[in-house]
PLY file of the C-alpha trace (Angstrom):
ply
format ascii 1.0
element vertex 375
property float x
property float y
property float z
element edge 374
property int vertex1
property int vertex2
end_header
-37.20 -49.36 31.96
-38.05 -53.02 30.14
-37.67 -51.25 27.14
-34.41 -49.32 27.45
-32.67 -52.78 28.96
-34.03 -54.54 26.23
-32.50 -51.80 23.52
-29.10 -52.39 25.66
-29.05 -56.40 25.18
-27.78 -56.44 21.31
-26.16 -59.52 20.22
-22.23 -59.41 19.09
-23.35 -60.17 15.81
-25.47 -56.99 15.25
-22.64 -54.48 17.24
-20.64 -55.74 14.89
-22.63 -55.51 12.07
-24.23 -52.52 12.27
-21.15 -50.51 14.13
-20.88 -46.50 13.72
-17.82 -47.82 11.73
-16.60 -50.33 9.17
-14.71 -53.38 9.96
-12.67 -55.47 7.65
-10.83 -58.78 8.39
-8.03 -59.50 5.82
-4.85 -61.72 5.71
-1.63 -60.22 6.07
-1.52 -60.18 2.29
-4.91 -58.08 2.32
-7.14 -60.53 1.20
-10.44 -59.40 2.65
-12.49 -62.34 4.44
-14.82 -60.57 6.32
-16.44 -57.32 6.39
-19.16 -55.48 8.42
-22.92 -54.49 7.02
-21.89 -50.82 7.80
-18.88 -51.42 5.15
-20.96 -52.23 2.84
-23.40 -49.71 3.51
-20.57 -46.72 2.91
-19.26 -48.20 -0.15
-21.98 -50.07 -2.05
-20.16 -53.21 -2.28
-21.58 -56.31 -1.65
-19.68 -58.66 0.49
-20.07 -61.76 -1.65
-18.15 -59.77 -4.37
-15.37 -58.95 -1.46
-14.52 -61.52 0.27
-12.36 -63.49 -0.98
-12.15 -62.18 -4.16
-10.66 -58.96 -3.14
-7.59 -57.03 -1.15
-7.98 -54.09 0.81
-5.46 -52.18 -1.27
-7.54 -53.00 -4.94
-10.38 -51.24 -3.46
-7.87 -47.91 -2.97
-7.16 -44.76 -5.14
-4.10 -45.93 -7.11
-1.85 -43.33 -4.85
-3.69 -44.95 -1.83
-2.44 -48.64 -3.58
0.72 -47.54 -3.51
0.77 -45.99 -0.08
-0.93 -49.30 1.32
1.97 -51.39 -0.68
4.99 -49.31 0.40
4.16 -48.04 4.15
1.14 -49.75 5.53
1.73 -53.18 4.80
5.19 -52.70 5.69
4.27 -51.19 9.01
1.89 -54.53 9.82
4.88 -56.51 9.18
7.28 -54.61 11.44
4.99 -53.29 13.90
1.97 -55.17 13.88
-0.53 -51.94 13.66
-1.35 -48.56 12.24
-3.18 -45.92 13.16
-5.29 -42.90 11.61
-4.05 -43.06 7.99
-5.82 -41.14 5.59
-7.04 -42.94 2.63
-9.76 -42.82 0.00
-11.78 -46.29 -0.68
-13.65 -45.88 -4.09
-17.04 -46.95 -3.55
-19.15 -48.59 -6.38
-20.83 -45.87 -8.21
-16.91 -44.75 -8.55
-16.93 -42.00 -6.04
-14.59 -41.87 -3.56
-15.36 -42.21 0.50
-12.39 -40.18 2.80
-11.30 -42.76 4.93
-9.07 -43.08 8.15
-8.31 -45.81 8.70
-6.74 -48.21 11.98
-5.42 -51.75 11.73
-4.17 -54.35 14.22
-2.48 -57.63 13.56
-4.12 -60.01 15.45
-1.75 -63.35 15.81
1.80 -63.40 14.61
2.69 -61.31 12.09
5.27 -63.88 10.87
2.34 -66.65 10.54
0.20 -68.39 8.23
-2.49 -67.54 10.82
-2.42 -63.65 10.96
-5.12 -61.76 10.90
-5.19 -57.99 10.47
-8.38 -56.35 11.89
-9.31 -53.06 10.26
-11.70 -50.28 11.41
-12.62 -47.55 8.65
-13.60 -44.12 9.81
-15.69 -42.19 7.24
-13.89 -38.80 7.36
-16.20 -36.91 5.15
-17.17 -34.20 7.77
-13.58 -33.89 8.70
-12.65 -33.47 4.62
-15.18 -31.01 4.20
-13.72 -29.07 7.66
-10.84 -29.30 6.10
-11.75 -28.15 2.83
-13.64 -25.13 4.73
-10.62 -24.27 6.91
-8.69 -23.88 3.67
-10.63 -21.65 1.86
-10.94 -19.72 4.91
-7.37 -19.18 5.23
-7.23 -18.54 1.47
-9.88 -15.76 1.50
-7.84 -14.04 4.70
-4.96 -13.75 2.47
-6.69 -12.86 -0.34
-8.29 -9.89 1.63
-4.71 -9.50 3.39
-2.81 -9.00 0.19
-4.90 -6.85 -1.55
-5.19 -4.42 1.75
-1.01 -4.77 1.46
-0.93 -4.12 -2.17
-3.45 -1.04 -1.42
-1.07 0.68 0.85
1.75 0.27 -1.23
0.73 0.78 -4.70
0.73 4.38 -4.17
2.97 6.31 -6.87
6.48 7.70 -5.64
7.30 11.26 -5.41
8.86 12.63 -8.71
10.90 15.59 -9.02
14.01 16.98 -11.34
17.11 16.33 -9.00
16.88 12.56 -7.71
15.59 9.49 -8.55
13.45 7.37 -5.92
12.49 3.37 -6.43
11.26 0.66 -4.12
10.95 -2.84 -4.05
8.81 -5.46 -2.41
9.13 -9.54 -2.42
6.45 -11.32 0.15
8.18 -14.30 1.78
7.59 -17.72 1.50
4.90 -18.44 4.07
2.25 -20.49 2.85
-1.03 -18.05 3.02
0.34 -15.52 5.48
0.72 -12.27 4.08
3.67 -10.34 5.86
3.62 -7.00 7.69
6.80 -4.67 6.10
5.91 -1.76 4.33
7.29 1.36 2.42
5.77 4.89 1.74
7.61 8.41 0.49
5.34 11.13 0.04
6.28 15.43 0.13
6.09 17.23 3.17
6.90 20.78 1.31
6.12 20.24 -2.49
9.31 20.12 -4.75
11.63 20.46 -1.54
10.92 17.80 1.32
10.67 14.42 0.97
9.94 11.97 3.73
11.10 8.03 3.43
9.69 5.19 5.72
10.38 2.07 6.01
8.64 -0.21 8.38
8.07 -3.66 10.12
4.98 -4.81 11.64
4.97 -7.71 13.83
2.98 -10.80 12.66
1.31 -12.11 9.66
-2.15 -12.22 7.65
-5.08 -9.58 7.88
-4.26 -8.49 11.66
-0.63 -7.27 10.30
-1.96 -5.80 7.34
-4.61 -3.96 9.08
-2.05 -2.74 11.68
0.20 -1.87 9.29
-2.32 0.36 7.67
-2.95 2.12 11.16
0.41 3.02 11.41
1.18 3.88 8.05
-1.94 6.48 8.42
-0.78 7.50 11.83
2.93 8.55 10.45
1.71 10.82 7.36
-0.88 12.55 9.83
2.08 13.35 11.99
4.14 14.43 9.84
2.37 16.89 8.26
2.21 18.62 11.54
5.73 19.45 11.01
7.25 17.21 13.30
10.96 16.50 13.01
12.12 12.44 12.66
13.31 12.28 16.36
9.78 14.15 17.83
7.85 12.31 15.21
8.83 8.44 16.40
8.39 9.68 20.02
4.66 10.62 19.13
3.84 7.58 17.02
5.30 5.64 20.15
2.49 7.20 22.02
-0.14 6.29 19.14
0.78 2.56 19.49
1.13 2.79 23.04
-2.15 4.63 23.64
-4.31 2.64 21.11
-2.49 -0.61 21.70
-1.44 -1.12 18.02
1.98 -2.13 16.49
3.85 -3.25 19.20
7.30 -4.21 18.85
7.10 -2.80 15.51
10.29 -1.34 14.09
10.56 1.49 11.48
12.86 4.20 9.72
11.72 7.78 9.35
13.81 9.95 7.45
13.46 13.83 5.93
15.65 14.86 3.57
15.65 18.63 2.23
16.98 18.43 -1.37
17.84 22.22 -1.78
20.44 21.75 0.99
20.47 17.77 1.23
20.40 17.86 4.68
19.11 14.13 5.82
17.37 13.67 9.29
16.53 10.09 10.31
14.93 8.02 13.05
15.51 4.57 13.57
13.37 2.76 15.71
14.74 -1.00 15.98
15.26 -0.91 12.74
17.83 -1.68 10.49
20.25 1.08 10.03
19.96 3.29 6.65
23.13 2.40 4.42
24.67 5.90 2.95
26.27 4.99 -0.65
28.63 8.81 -0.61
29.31 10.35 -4.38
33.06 10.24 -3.37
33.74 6.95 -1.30
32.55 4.11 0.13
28.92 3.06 1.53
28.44 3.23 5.10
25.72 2.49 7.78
24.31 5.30 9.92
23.98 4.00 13.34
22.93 7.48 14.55
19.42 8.37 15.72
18.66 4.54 17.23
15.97 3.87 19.63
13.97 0.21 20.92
11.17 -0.54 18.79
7.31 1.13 18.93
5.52 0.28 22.39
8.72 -1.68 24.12
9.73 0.90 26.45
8.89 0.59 30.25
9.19 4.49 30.43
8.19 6.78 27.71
11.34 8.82 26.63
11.97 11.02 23.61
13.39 9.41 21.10
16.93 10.98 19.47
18.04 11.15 15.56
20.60 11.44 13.26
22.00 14.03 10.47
23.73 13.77 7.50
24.52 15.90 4.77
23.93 14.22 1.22
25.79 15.81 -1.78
24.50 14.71 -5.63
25.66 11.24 -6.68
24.72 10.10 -3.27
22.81 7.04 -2.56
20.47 6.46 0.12
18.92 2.86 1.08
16.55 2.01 3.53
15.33 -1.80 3.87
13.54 -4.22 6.28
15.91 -6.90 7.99
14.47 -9.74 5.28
17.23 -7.75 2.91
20.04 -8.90 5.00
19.28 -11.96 7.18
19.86 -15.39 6.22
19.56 -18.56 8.62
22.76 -19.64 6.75
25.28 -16.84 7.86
25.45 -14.23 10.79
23.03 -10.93 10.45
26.90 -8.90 10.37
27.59 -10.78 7.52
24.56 -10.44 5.41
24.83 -6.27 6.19
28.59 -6.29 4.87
27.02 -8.04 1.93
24.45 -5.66 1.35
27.57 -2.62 1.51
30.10 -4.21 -0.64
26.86 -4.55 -3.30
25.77 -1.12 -2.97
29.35 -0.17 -3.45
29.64 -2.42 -7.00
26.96 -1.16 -8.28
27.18 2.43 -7.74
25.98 3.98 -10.71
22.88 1.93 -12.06
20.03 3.70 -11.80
18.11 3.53 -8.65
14.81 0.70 -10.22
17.77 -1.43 -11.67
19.57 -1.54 -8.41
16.98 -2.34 -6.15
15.82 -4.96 -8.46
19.47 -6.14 -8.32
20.13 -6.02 -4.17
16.94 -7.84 -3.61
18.00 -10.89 -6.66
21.80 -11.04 -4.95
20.57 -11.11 -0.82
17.14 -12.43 -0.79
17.92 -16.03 0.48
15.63 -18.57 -0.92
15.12 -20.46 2.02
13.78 -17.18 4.27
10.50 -16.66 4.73
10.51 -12.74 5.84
9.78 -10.22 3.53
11.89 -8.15 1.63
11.26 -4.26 1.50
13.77 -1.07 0.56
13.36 2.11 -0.40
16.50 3.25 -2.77
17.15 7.57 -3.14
19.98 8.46 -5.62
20.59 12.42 -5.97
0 1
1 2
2 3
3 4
4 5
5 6
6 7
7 8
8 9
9 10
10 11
11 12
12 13
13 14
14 15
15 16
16 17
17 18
18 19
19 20
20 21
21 22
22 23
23 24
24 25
25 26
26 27
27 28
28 29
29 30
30 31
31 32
32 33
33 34
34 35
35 36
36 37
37 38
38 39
39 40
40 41
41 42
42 43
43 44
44 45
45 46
46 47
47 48
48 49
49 50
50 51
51 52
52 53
53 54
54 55
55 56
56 57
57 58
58 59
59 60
60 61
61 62
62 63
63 64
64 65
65 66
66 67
67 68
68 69
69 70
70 71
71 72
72 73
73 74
74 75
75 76
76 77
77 78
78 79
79 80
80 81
81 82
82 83
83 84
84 85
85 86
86 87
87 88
88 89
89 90
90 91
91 92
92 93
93 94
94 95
95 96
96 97
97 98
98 99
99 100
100 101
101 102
102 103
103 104
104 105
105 106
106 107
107 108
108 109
109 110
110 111
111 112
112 113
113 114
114 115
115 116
116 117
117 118
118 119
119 120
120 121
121 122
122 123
123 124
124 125
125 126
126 127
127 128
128 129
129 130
130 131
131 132
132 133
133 134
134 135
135 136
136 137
137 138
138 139
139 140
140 141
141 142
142 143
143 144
144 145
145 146
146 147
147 148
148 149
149 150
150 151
151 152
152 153
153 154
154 155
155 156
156 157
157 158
158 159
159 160
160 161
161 162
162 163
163 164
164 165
165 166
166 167
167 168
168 169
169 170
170 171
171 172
172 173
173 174
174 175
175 176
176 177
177 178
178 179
179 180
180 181
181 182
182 183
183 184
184 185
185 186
186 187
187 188
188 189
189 190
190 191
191 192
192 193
193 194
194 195
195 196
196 197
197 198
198 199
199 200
200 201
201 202
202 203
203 204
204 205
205 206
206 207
207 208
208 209
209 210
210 211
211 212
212 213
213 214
214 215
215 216
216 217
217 218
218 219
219 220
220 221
221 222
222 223
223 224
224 225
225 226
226 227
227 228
228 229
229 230
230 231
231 232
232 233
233 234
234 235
235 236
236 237
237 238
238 239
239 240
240 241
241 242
242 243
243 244
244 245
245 246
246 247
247 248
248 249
249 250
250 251
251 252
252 253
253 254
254 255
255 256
256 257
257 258
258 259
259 260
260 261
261 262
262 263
263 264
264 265
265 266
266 267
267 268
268 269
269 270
270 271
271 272
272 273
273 274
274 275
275 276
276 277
277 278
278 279
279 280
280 281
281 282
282 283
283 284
284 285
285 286
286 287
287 288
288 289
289 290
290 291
291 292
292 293
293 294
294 295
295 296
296 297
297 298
298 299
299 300
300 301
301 302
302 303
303 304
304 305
305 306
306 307
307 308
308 309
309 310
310 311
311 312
312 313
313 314
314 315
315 316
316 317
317 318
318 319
319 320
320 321
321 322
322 323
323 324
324 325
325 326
326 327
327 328
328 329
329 330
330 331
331 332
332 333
333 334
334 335
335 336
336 337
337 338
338 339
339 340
340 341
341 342
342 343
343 344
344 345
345 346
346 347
347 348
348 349
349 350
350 351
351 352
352 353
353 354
354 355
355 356
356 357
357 358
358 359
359 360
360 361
361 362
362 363
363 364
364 365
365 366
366 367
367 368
368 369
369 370
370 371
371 372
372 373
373 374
C-alpha cells in the first residue's frame, strides 16, 4: 500500500512533464516559451531549439499555417479559446503527427501579459479509424455498384415493330449507391413484353441487395402468367412474407404488340406517361395502389388498360425524373409531358438521353431511371 501511495505522490513538475499529452505555452503572437517533455517526445524537437525561437504556427503544414493565421488566432483574440481543431505538426524527421489540438488564453487577451495554454492530442489512432472507416464505406459501394450495374446491364428485348431504350444516372450521394431499377424481358417470345420500373427504399449494399430480391421475385412471377394487377398483389405478399422491400414502389406493365393492348400496375409509383401517335402525351393514373408492404390489410391490387397504336410512345420513370427541391412535384411532371410532346419523333436512345439532360436537377441527389417504348 506504501508503494501504490508513493506511485500517487508525483510532483507538478513531472505531471506536467511527462502528461499523456503535449503542452505548449506561447504568447498571443505564438511565440512558444514553454513546452512539455511529452511534446518533445511526439515531435523530435528539442525545446532549446523551440522556445523562443519558434511560433506554434511555423511548426504547422503550410494549410495548417494558414488555418492557425486566419481562424485560430483570430478566435483567441475574440473568444479567448478553441477547442478540438484538427491540425498536423511536422515533426523533425519531416513526417507529420495528426494533431487536435485545445487552447485557452490565460490573462487578458488584450494584454502584454497573455498567455495561451495549449494541449496537443496525438490523433493518430483516430486518423487511421478514420482512414479505415473510409475505405470501408468505399469498398460497400464498390460491392454495391457493381451488384446494381449486374442487375441492370442485362440486354433489352429486340424485335421488328418497336424500339425499347433505358436510362440510368446514380445521384449525387457521396458513396451511397441508390436503390431504382429497370428490367424488360419477353413473357411470350416475339409477342409479350413486360416493362418494370422500380424504387427501393434506402441506399448502399442493403438496397442493392433488396433490389435484387425483388427484381428476381417479379420475373419468377410473371412467368407464371400472372396479369399486372394479380402480379403486384403477389409480390406484395413476397415482401410482406419475407420482410423485404418495404415501402418500395414499382410499375409493372404487359403490353401485347400484335394487338397493343397495354396492362399496367402502379404501385406508389409514378404514373406511366402515354406519348399517343395522333395527340398529345398524357399520364395514366389508372391501375394505382400504396406501395409494397404498406397496407394494414392485404387487398388485391387493381390495373389499368390502354390500347397503343404504332407511333405511340410509352415512358416509365422513377420520381428522380421529375422532382426538384426547387419547384412543386406537379410542375416537374408537366415538364416531363410538354418534353415528351417536343420531341416526339427522335428515336427512343436519343430521347431518353435527352429527358434525363433537360429534368435531372443538379442539385438532387435521387436517382434517375426510365424505361422509353416507341411502336
Amino acid at each position: 500500500m506504501t508503494d501504490v501511495l508513493a506511485l500517487l505522490e508525483d510532483s507538478p513538475e513531472d505531471l506536467y512533464e511527462n502528461a499523456p499529452c503535449g503542452y505548449l505555452s506561447t504568447r498571443l503572437d505564438g511565440t512558444i516559451v514553454k513546452v512539455n517533455r511529452t511534446f518533445e517526445t511526439w515531435t523530435g524537437l528539442d525545446r532549446k531549439d523551440l522556445l523562443g525561437h519558434k511560433r506554434l504556427p511555423d511548426l504547422l503544414t503550410a494549410g495548417g499555417r494558414i488555418y492557425y493565421e486566419t481562424h485560430i488566432a483570430p478566435l483567441l483574440q475574440m473568444r479567448g479559446d478553441v477547442r478540438e481543431i484538427a491540425v498536423e505538426i511536422m515533426r523533425a524527421d519531416g513526417t507529420r503527427l495528426p494533431a487536435l489540438l485545445n487552447a485557452v488564453v490565460h490573462g487578458n487577451a488584450s494584454g502584454d501579459a497573455a498567455v495561451v495554454r495549449t494541449t496537443i492530442f496525438d490523433a493518430t489512432d483516430r486518423r487511421r479509424y478514420e482512414q479505415t472507416l473510409l475505405e470501408a464505406r468505399r469498398r460497400e459501394h464498390d460491392i454495391a455498384e457493381r451488384l446494381q450495374r449486374s442487375l441492370l446491364a442485362g440486354k433489352l428485348p429486340e424485335a421488328d415493330g418497336f424500339e425499347l431504350a433505358a436510362a440510368y444516372r446514380p445521384g449525387v450521394s457521396g458513396l451511397q449507391v441508390g436503390g431504382d431499377w429497370h428490367d424488360s424481358f419477353w413473357l411470350e417470345n416475339g409477342e409479350t413484353l413486360a416493362l418494370v420500373v422500380g424504387d427501393v427504399v434506402g441506399r448502399g449494399i442493403e438496397a442493392a441487395v433488396t433490389m435484387g430480391q425483388l427484381r428476381s421475385a417479379l420475373r419468377a412471377l410473371a412467368s407464371t402468367g400472372l396479369e399486372p394487377g394479380a402480379l403486384v398483389t403477389a409480390l406484395d405478399d413476397y415482401a410482406v412474407r419475407y420482410e423485404v422491400g418495404a415501402m418500395t414502389t414499382l410499375v409493372y406493365a404487359q403490353l401485347h404488340l400484335s394487338t397493343g393492348e397495354l396492362r399496367f400496375a402502379c404501385a406508389g409509383h409514378p404514373p406511366p406517361l402515354l406519348l399517343h401517335s395522333d395527340s398529345a402525351a398524357e399520364y395514366l393514373w389508372e391501375g394505382r395502389s400504396p406501395p409494397l408492404d404498406s397496407l394494414t390489410l392485404a387487398q388485391e391490387r387493381p390495373e389499368g388498360r390502354r390500347t397503343l397504336a404504332p407511333g405511340s410512345v410509352l415512358l416509365l420513370y422513377s420520381d428522380g425524373l421529375v422532382e426538384n427541391p426547387s419547384r412543386p412535384l406537379e410542375v416537374g411532371m408537366e415538364v416531363l409531358r410538354q418534353e415528351l410532346d417536343a420531341r416526339a419523333k427522335e428515336p427512343a436512345v436519343a430521347l431518353a438521353n435527352a429527358l434525363v439532360r433537360r429534368l435531372r436537377a443538379s442539385n438532387h441527389s435521387d436517382d434517375v431511371c426510365l424505361l422509353i417504348l416507341r411502336l
